[in-house]
C-alpha positions as CSV (number, residue, x, y, z in Angstrom):
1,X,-20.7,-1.5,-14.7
2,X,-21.4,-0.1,-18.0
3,X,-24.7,1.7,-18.0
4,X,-27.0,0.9,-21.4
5,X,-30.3,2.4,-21.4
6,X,-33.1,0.3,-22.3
7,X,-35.2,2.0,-24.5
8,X,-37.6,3.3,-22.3
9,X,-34.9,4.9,-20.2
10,X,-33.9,6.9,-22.9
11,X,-37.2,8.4,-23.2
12,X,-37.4,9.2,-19.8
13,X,-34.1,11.3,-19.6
14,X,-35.3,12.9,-23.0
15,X,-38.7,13.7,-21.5
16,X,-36.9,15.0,-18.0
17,X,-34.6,17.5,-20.0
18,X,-37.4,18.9,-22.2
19,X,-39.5,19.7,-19.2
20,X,-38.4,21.7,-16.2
21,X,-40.7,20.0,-14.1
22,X,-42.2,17.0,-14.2
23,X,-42.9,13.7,-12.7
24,X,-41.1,10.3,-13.4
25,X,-43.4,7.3,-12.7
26,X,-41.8,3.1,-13.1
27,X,-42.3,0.1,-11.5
28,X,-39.9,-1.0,-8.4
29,X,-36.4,-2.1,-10.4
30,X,-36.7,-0.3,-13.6
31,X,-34.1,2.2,-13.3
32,X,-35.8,5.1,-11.9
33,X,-32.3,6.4,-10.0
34,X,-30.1,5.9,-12.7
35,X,-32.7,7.5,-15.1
36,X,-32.3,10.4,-12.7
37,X,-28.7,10.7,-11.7
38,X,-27.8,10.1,-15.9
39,X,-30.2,13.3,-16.0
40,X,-28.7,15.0,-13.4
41,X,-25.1,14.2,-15.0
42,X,-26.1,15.8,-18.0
43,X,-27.6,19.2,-16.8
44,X,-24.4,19.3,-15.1
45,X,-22.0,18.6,-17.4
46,X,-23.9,18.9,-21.0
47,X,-26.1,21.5,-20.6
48,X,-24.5,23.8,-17.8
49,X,-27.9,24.7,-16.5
50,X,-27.4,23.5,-12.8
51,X,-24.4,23.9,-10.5
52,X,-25.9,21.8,-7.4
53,X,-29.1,19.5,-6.9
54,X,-30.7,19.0,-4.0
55,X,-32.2,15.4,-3.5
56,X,-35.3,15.0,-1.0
57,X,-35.6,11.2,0.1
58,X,-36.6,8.9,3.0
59,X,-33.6,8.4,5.4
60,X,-32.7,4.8,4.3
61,X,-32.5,6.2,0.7
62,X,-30.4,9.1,1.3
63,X,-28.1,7.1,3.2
64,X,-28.0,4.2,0.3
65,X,-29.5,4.2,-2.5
66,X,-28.0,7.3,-4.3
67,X,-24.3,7.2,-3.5
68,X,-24.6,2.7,-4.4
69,X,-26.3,3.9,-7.8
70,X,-23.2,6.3,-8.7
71,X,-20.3,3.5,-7.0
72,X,-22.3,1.3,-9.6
73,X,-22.0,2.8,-13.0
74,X,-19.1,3.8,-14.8
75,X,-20.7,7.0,-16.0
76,X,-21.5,8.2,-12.5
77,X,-18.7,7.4,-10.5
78,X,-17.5,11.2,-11.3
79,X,-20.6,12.5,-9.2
80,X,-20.0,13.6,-5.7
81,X,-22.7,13.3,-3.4
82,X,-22.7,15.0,0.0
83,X,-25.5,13.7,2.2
84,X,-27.2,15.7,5.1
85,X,-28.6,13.2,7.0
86,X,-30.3,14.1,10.6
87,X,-30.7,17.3,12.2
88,X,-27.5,19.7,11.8
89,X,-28.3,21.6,14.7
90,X,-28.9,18.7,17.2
91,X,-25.3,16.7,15.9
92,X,-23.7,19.8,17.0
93,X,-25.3,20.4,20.0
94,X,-24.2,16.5,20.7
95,X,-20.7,17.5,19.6
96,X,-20.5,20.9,21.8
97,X,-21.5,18.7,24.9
98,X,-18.9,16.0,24.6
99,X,-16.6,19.1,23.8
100,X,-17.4,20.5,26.7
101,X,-17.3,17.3,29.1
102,X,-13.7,16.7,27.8
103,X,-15.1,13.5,26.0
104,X,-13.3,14.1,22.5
105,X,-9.8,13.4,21.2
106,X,-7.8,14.5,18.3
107,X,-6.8,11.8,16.3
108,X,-3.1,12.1,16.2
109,X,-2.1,8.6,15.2
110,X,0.2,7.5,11.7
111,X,-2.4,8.5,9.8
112,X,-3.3,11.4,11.1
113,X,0.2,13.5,10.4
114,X,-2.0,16.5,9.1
115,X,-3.7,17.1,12.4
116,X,-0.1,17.0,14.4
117,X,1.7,19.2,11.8
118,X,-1.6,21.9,12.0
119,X,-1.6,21.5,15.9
120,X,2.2,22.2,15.8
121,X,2.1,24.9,13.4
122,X,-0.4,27.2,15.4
123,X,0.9,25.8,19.0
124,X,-2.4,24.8,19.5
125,X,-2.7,23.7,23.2
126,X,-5.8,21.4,24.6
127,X,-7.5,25.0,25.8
128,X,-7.0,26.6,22.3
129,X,-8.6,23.3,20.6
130,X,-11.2,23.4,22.7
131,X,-11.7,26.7,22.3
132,X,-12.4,26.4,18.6
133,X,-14.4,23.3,18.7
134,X,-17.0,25.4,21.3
135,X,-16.9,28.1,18.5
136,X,-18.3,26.5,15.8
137,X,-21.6,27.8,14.1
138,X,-24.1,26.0,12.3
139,X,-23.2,28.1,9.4
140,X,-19.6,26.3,9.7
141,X,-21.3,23.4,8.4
142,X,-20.6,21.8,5.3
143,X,-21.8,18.3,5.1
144,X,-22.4,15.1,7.0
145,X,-21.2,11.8,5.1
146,X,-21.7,7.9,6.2
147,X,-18.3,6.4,7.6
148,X,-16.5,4.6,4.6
149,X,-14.9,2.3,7.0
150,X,-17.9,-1.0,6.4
151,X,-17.4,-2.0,10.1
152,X,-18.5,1.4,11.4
153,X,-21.0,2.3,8.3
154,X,-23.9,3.3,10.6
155,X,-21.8,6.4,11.9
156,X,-22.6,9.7,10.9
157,X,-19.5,12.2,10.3
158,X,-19.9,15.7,10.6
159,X,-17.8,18.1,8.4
160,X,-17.6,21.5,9.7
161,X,-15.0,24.7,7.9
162,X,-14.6,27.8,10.8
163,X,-12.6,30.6,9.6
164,X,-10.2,32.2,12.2
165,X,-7.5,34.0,12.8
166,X,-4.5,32.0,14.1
167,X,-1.0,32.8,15.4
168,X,1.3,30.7,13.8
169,X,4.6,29.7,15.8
170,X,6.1,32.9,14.3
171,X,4.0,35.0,16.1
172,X,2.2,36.2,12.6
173,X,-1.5,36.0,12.2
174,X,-3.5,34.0,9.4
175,X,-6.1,33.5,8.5
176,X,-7.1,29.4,8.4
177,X,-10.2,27.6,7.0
178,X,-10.0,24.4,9.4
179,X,-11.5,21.2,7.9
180,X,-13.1,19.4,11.0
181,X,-14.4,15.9,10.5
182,X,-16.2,14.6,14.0
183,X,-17.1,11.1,14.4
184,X,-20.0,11.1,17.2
185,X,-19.5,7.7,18.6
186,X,-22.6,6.4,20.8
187,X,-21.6,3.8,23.7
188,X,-24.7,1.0,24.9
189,X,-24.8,2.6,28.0
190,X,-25.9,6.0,26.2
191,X,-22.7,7.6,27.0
192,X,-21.0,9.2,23.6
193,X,-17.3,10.6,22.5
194,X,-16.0,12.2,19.3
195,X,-13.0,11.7,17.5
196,X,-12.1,14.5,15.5
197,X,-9.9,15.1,12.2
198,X,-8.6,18.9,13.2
199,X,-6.8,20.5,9.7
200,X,-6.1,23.0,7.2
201,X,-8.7,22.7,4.5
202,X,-7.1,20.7,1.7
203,X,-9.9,20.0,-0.5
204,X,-12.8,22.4,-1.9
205,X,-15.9,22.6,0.3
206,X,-19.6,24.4,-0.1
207,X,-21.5,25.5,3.2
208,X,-24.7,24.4,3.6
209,X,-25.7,27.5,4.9
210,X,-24.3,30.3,3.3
């Protein structure tokens, strides 16, 4: 949808870049995300003057609201938005004890040819995967992001990048940066398991934490 600034709106992203801080106050339904995000959009791109903003909300707005405003209008649908939603620490304390109890799998189906070829390619045995998985530091984290997929949209993936040093089927040492997606799947009997996306990076990625 094409995004056309009623009057007022104008005035508000004009007032929000003249003044480094301030306060934006509207009625339910009139605009106040877009008037932000259009804001945020332009101290990006336009001005240069921010690099990364950090958005403090309520859960069920984090979640929603933000990502449906930029899937909305055309002149936001260039905006990534990584959410953190939850504690970091206690998903991967979740994750380390499924780990641990050998309740996790590797996806390794048609779709998943990246994860088989990166297995492959470092002769990665169920001991070494675990092994890595167990290693992982909350300063591996990167972000944690709703699951696309509308069936399973209440799921919360967790994207993690280690660094290590792997021994490729050559026997010659590297240096990896392993994109780990995990998908903490919860059971109604309070049991959980974790799938897990196991790769070479293939995409930029910012740490949370570093």
């Amino acid at each position: 949808m094409r995004y056309v600034p009623h009057e007022y709106q104008s005035y508000a992203e004009a007032f929000i870049l003249e003044h480094p801080a301030c306060g934006l106050f509207l009625e339910m339904g009139h605009g106040k995300t877009v008037v932000a995000l259009t804001t945020i959009d332009a101290l990006l791109y336009d001005y240069f003057e921010v690099v990364k903003v950090l958005v403090v909300a309520p859960l069920r707005v984090a979640e929603d609201t933000w990502s449906k405003e930029c899937e909305k209008w055309e002149n936001l649908k260039h905006i990534t938005i990584a959410k953190v939603l939850g504690s970091e620490k206690e998903g991967l304390q979740r994750i380390k004890e499924c780990v641990g109890n050998n309740k996790y799998i590797i996806s390794q189906g048609e779709n998943r040819q990246e994860n088989i070829r990166f297995i492959q390619e470092y002769n990665l045995n169920k001991s070494k995967q675990s092994e890595i998985l167990l290693s992982i530091d909350i300063s591996d984290f990167c972000h944690s992001l709703n699951n696309i997929n509308p069936k399973f949209a209440h799921e919360i993936l967790y994207v993690f990048c280690p660094q290590r040093t792997l021994f490729n089927v050559l026997g010659e040492d590297e240096f990896v940066d392993i994109y780990i997606k995990f998908n903490i799947i919860e059971y109604a009997d309070n049991n959980r398991a974790i799938a897990v996306s196991f790769h070479k990076k293939n995409k930029p990625i910012d740490y949370l934490f570093r």
